[in-house]
C-alpha positions as CSV (number, residue, x, y, z in Angstrom):
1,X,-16.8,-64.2,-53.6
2,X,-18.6,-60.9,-53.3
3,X,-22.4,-60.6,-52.0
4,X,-25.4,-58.2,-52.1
5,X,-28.1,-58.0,-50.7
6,X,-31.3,-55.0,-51.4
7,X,-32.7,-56.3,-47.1
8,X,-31.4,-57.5,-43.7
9,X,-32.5,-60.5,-44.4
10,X,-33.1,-64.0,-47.5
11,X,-36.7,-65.3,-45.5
12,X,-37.1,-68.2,-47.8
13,X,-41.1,-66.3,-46.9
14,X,-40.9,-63.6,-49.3
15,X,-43.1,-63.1,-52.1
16,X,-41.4,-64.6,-55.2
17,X,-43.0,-64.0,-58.7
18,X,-41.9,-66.6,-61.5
19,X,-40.6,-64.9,-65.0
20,X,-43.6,-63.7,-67.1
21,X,-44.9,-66.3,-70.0
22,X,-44.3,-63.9,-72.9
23,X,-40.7,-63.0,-71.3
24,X,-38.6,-61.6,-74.2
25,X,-36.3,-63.7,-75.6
26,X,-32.9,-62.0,-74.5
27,X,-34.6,-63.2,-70.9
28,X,-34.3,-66.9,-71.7
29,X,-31.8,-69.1,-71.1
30,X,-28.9,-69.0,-73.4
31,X,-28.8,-72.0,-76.1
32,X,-25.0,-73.7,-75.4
33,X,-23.7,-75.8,-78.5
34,X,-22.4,-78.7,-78.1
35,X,-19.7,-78.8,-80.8
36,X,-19.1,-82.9,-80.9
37,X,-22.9,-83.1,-81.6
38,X,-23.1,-80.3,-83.8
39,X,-20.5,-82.0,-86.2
40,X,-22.3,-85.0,-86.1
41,X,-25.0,-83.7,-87.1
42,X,-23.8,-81.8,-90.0
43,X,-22.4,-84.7,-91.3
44,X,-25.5,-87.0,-90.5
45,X,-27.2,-84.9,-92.9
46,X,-24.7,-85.0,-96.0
47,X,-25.8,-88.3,-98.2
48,X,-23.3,-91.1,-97.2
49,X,-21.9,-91.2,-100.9
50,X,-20.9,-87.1,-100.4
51,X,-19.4,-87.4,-97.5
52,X,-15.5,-86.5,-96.7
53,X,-13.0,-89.5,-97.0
54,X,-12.5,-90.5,-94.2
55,X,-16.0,-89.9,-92.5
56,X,-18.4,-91.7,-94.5
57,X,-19.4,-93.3,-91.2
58,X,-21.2,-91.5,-88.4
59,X,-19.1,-91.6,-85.3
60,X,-20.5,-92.4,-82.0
61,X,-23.3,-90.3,-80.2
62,X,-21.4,-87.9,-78.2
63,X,-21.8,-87.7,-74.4
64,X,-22.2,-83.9,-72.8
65,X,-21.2,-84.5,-68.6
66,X,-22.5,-81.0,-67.9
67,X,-25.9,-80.5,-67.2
68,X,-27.6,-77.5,-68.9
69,X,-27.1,-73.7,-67.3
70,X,-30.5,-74.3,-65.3
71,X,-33.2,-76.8,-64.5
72,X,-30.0,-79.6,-64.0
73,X,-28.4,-79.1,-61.0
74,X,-25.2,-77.2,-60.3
75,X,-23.3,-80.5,-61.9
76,X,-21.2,-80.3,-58.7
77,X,-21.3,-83.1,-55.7
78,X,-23.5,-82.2,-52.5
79,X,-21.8,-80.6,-50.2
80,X,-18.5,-79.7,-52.7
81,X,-16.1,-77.4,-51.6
82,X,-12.9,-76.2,-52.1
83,X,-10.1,-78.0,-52.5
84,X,-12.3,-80.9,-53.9
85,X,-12.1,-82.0,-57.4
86,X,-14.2,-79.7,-59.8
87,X,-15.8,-82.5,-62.5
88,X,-14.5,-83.2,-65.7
89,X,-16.1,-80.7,-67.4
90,X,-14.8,-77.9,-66.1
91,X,-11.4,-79.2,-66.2
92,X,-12.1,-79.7,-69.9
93,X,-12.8,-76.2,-70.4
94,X,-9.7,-75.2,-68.6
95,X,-7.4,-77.8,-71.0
96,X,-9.5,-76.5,-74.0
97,X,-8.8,-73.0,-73.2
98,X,-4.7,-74.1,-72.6
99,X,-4.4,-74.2,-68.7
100,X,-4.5,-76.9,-66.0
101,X,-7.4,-76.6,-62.9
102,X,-4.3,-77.5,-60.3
103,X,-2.7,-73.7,-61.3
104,X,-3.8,-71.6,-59.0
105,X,-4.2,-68.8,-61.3
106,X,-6.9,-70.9,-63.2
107,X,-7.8,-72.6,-59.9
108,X,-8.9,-69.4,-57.4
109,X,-11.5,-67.8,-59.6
110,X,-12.9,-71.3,-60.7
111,X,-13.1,-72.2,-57.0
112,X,-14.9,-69.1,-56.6
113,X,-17.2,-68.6,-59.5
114,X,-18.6,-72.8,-58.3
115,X,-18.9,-71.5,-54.7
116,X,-21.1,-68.6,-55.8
117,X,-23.1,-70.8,-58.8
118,X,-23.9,-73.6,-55.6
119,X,-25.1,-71.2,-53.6
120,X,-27.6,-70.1,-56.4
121,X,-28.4,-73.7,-57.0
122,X,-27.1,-73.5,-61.1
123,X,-24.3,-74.8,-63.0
124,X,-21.1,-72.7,-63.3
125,X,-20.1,-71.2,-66.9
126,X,-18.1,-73.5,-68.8
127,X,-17.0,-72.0,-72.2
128,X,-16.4,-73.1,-75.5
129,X,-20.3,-73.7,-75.9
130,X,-21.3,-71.1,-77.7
131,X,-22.0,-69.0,-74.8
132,X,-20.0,-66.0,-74.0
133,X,-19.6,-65.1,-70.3
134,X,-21.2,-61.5,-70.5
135,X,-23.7,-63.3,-71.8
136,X,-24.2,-65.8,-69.4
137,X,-23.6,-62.7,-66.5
138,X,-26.8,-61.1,-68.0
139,X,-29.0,-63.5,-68.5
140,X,-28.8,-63.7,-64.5
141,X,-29.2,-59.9,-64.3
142,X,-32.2,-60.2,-66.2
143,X,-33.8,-63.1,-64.5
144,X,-32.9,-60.9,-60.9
145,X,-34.5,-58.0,-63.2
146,X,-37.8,-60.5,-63.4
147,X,-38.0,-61.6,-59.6
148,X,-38.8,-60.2,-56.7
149,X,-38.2,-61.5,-53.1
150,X,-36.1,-63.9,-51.9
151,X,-35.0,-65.4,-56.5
152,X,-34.6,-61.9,-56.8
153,X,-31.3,-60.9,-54.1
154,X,-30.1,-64.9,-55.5
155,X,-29.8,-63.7,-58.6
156,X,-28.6,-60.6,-57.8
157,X,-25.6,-62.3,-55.6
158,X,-25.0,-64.4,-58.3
159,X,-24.3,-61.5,-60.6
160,X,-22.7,-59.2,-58.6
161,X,-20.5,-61.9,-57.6
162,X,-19.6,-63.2,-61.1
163,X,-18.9,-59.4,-62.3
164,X,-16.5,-59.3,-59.3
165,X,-14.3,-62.4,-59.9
166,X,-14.4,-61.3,-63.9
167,X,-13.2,-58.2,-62.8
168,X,-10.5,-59.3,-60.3
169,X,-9.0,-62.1,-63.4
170,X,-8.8,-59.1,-65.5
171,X,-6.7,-57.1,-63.0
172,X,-4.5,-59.7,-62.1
173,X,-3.9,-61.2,-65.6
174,X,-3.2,-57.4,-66.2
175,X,-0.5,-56.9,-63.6
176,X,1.1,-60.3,-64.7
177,X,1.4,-59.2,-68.7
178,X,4.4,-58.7,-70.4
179,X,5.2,-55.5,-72.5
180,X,3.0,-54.4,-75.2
181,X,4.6,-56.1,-79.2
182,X,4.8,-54.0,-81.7
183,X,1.5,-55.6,-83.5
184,X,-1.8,-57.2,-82.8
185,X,-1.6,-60.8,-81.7
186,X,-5.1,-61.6,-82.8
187,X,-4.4,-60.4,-86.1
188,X,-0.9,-62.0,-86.2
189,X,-2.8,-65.6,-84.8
190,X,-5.4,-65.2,-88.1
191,X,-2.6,-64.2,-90.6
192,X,-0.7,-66.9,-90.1
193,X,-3.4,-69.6,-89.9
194,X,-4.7,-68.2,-93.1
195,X,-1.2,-68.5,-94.6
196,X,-0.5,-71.8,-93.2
197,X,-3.4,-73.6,-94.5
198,X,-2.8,-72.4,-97.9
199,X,0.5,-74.9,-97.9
200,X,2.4,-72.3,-99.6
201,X,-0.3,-71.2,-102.0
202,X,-0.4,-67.6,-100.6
203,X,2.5,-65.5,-99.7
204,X,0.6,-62.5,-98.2
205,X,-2.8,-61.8,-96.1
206,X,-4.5,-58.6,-94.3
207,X,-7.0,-58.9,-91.4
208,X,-8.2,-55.9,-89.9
209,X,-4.8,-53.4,-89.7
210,X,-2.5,-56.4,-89.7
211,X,-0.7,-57.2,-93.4
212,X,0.9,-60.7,-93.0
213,X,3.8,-61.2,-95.9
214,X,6.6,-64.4,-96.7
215,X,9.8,-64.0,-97.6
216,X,11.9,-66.1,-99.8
217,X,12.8,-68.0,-96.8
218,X,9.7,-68.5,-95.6
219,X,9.6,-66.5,-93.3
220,X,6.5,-64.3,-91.9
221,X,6.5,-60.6,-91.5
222,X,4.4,-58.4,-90.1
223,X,3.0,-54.7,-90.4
224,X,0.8,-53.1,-88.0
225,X,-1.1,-50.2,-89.4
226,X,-2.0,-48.3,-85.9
227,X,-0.3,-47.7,-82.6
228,X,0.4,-50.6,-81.0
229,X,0.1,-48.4,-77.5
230,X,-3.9,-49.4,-77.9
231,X,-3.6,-53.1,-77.9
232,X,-5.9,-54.3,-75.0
233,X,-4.9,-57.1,-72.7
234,X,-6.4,-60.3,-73.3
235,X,-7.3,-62.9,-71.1
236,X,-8.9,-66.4,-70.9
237,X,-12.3,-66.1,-68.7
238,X,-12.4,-67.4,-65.1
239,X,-8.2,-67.1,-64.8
240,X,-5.8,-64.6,-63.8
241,X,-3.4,-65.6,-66.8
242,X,-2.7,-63.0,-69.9
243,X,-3.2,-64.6,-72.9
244,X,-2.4,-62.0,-75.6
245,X,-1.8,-58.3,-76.5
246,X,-4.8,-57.3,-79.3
247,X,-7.1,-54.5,-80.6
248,X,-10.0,-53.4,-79.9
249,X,-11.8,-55.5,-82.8
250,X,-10.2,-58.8,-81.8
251,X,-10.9,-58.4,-78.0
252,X,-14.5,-57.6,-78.7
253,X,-15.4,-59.9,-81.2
254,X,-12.6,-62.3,-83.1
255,X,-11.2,-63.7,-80.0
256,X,-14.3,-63.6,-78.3
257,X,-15.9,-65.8,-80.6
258,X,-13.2,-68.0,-80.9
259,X,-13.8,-68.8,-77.2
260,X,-17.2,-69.6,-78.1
261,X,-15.6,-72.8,-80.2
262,X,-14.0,-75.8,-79.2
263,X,-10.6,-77.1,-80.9
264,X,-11.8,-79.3,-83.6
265,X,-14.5,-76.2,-84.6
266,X,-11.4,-73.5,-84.9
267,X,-9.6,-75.5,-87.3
268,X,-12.8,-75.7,-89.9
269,X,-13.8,-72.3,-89.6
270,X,-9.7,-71.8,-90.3
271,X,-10.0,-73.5,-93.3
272,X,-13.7,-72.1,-94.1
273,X,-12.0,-69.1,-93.8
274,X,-9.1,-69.5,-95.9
275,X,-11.3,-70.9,-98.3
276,X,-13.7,-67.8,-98.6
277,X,-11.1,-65.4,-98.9
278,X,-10.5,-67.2,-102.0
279,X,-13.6,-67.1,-104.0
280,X,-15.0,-63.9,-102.5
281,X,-11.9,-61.6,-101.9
282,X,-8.9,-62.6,-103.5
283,X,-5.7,-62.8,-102.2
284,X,-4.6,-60.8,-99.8
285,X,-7.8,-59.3,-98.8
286,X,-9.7,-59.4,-95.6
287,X,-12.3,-62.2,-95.7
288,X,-16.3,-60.9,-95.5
289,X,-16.6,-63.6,-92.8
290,X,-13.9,-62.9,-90.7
């Protein structure tokens, strides 16, 4: 992992301030979700007799493994290193976001972004808890932004160190990508899932500058209203693997946020979604939640 350092030298003797009280609140530790909970608790507070079939009874508490991003520990072993398990948590992440931790191309960069989060004494990003990666990235640049001394060049590492292995996933999930489609696939992945969960009930949908249309056979066809040469190269955070061709909308903020879910919470906001394109826009039009 990459380093920095603003002296010669990390003497544990240097002044350190601690973050101001009334530090703003983009300074504060990001808030993860913990989806299993979440849904629980959405459906603890619908009255029994309202509830869904099927889930009139509240399910078990769920358990979150991974300690929060500080004040719990780096959720990894003392003394853990490379090759050595990472816990289950991570390797959940990496199944949720469709890899396994033994591929190297997942493997490396988590080896390297844990190596880098022990050294800082916090627990690595993990995804798919509401909290996006530049966000978690910043909210270390603000706290090196808010120290001085010895917390200030840890944070700083930590940063500069994060940025580098993001950077490096990007390049080689780049190199590794196959030739640009003809269309968005983020806008392709919502068309369909709209049209799918309608069970045949709408033949035609629009997100973004993607139109979506069945044919007789039941078959979908797309249109792509701008030039597929500006489709950006998607990638899952923390691997080197390319994950889609999409625009500039769906690698900013649709796939983004999708990352932000886990599996069970991207199939209701599917269906939410299919659902409000309904009553608010009719058929075929984009969705105002989308």
């Amino acid at each position: 992992s990459s380093s920095s350092s603003s002296s010669s030298s990390d003497d544990d003797d240097d002044d350190e301030e601690p973050l101001p009280a009334d530090i703003k609140a983009e300074h504060r530790e990001p808030h993860e979700t913990f989806w299993p909970q979440k849904r629980r608790d959405r459906l603890a507070a619908i009255p029994r007799p309202r509830r869904p079939k099927g889930k009139k009874k509240l399910p078990p508490i769920p358990v979150d493994d991974a300690p929060p991003i500080l004040g719990g520990g780096t959720g990894y072993p003392s003394g853990w290193a490379p090759p050595a398990e990472h816990p289950s948590w991570i390797e959940s992440a990496v199944v949720a976001q469709g890899g396994d931790i033994n591929d190297p191309r997942y493997r490396r960069p988590r080896d390297r972004i844990a190596v880098a989060c022990i050294a800082a004494g916090v627990r690595p990003h993990r995804g798919q808890a509401g909290v996006a990666p530049k966000k978690w990235r910043t909210f270390f640049e603000q706290r090196a932004e808010n120290s001085s001394g010895a917390e200030k060049r840890k944070w700083q590492r930590l940063a500069k160190a994060a940025e580098s292995i993001s950077d490096d996933c990007r390049d080689a999930a780049a190199a590794s990508a196959p030739r640009r489609p003809n269309c968005c696939q983020g806008c392709a992945l919502h068309c369909c899932a709209v049209i799918r969960a309608s069970r045949g009930r709408k033949t035609r949908h629009r997100f973004r500058k993607t139109l979506a249309v069945v044919d007789g056979a039941g078959k979908i066809h797309l249109t792509y209203y701008a030039d597929p040469e500006d489709l950006r190269n998607d990638h899952p955070e923390w691997s080197e693997i390319h994950r889609l061709w999409v625009c500039d909308f769906c690698n900013g903020k649709f796939i983004a946020f999708l990352d932000l879910l886990d599996d069970e919470e991207i199939i209701e906001w599917f269906q939410r979604d299919y659902h409000l394109s309904q009553r608010t826009a009719g058929a075929g039009a984009i969705p105002r939640g989308a």
